[in-house]
N, C-alpha and C positions, 0 to 999 in steps of 0.2 A: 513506619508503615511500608510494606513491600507490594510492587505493583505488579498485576502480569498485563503482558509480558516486559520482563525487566528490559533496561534498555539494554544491560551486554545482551545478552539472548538477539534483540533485535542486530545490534550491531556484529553478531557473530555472522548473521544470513546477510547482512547485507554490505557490510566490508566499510564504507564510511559513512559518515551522520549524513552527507549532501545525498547519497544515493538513498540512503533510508525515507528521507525527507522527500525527496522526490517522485517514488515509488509509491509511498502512503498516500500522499496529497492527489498524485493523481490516479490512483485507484479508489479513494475515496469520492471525486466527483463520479469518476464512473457511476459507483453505487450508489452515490445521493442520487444521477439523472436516469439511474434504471428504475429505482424506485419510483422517481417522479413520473416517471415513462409506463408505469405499471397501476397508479394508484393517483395517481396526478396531485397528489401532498409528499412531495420531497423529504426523504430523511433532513432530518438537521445536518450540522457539521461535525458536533463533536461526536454523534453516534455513527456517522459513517467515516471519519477518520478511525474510532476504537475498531470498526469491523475490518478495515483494510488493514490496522496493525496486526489484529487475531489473525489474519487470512496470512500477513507473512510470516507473522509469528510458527500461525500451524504448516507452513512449508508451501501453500498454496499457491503463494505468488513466489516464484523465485528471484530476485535481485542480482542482479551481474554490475560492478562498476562499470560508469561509461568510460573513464578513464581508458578501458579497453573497447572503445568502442563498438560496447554491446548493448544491448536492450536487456530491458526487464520483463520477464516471463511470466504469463496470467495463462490460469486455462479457458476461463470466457472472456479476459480483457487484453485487450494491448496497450500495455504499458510502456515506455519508450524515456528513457532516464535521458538523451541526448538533446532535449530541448532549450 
């Protein structure tokens, strides 16, 4: 069974598994606490985890290693890989 988006795909935008993982995770609360912030019933986790991978997957969030001392780039969220 083939999954989208595959993990290379993810691991091409985002250069290691830690930054992948940390980029998703906290773009995902973002989107669970907008929702909640909107409709006051919180997405779940595993459905706003899928939307934050979609969102890198489609190029939406860009990912930078912090390795280089950089942040990870949201167009409505800020993302911040260096915590």
């Amino acid at each position: 069974m083939m999954l989208y988006p595959s993990i290379i795909d993810l691991m091409e935008k985002a250069g290691s598994r830690y930054s992948l993982v940390i980029a998703a995770a906290k773009r995902a609360r973002q989107i669970s606490e907008e929702t909640f912030a909107e409709t006051e019933v919180g997405m779940d986790g595993a459905r706003s985890i899928t939307e934050a991978v979609k969102e890198i997957a489609a190029g939406e969030i860009e990912v930078i290693n912090s390795d280089n001392n950089e942040t990870v780039e949201a167009d409505e969220a800020d993302v911040n890989t260096e915590e």
